[in-house]
C-alpha positions, 0 to 999 in steps of 0.5 A, a space after each residue: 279637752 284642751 281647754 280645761 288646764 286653761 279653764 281651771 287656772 282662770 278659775 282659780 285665778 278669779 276666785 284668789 282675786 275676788 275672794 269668792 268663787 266666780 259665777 260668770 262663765 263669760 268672765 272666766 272664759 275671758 280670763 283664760 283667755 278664751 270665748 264662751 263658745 270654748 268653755 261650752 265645748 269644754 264644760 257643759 256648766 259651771 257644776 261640771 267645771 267645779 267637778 274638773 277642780 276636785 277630780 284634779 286634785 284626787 288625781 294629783 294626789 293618786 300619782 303621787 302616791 303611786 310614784 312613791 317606793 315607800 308608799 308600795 311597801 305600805 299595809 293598806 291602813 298606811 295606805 289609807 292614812 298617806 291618802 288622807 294626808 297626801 291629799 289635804 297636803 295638797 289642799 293645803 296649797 290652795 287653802 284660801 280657795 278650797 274653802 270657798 267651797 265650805 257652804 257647799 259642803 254641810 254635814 248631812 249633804 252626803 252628795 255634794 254636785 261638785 264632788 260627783 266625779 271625785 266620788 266615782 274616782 274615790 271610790 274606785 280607788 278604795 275598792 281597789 285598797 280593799 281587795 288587796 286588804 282583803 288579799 293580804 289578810 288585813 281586811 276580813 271579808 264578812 259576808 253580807 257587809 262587804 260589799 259595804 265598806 267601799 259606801 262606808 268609806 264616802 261618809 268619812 271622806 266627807 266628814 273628814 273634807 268637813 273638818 279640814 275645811 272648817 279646821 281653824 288649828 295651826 297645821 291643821 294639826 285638829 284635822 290629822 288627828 281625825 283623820 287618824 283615829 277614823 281611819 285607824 277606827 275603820 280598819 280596826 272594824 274591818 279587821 278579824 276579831 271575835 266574830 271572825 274567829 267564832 264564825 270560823 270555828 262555827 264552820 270548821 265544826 259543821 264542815 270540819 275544815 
């Protein structure tokens, strides 16, 4: 809707200047220089306001990797890691912000309300990642589990978010190295390995091909 840019950035703009995420939604309607009635035309509550925040920022994150030459050359497991990157890059930005959203977080909460929307999106853009790995080879496709990998992959989303939010590291240099031991470990599991070849030659001498 046309009010949404307008609404976020007030939003933004009042959490900077409080130093806690705003509750009014009459105050952040005003600050975007709007009434009550737009934010309610837009937003149906504040819960969906801070899903419009989150969705923003995977989508920004996406285009810039699909504007990217390199990125397209990229195996999947690169790709995964310039996700993960790309993405706390940008939350970066925003730091002080992105981490009044910590007590909303919490280790075992694997559905936070405010990430509704970006879940959906994610994991679309994860399933997409998987069957080109799938396609190329990287990933072996297991039967019974794969359709797993996608539901895998939310867990470490989440675990991942946790850690950069709580990261107190310069650089959040702690965070990258998480982020590339349990991406690195994922495609290590959803790569071929014994269990894959014995399966094949299981098959090759039942059916002989």
């Amino acid at each position: 809707m046309e009010h949404t840019s307008a609404l976020i950035e007030a939003y933004k703009r009042l959490a900077f200047e409080k130093g806690t995420l705003p509750v009014s939604r009459m105050e952040i309607a005003s600050a975007a220089s709007l009434d009550i009635v737009d934010f309610e035309t837009t937003f149906s509550s504040l819960e969906a306001l801070q899903e419009a925040v989150w969705v923003q920022y995977l989508r920004t994150t996406l285009e810039t990797l699909e504007t990217s030459e390199e990125y397209a050359q990229y195996s999947v497991r690169e790709k995964m890691l310039a996700y993960y990157y790309t993405f706390f890059e940008n939350l970066g930005k925003e730091d002080e912000f992105v981490k009044m959203f910590a007590p909303k977080l919490g280790i075992w909460n694997y559905n936070p309300t405010f990430l509704g929307g970006f879940k959906h999106s994610f994991l679309i853009f994860v399933n997409e990642l998987l069957k080109e790995g799938i396609e190329s080879g990287e990933i072996a496709e297991r039967m019974m589990i794969g359709d797993e990998y996608a539901g895998w992959h939310w867990p470490q989303m989440l675990f991942l978010l946790n850690k950069w939010i709580t990261d107190e590291s310069a650089n959040h240099t702690v965070s990258d190295q998480a982020v590339e031991k349990a991406v690195n470990l994922g495609f290590d599991i959803m790569g071929r390995n014994v269990v894959d070849s014995a399966f094949d030659f299981a098959k090759f001498m039942v059916t002989g091909h």
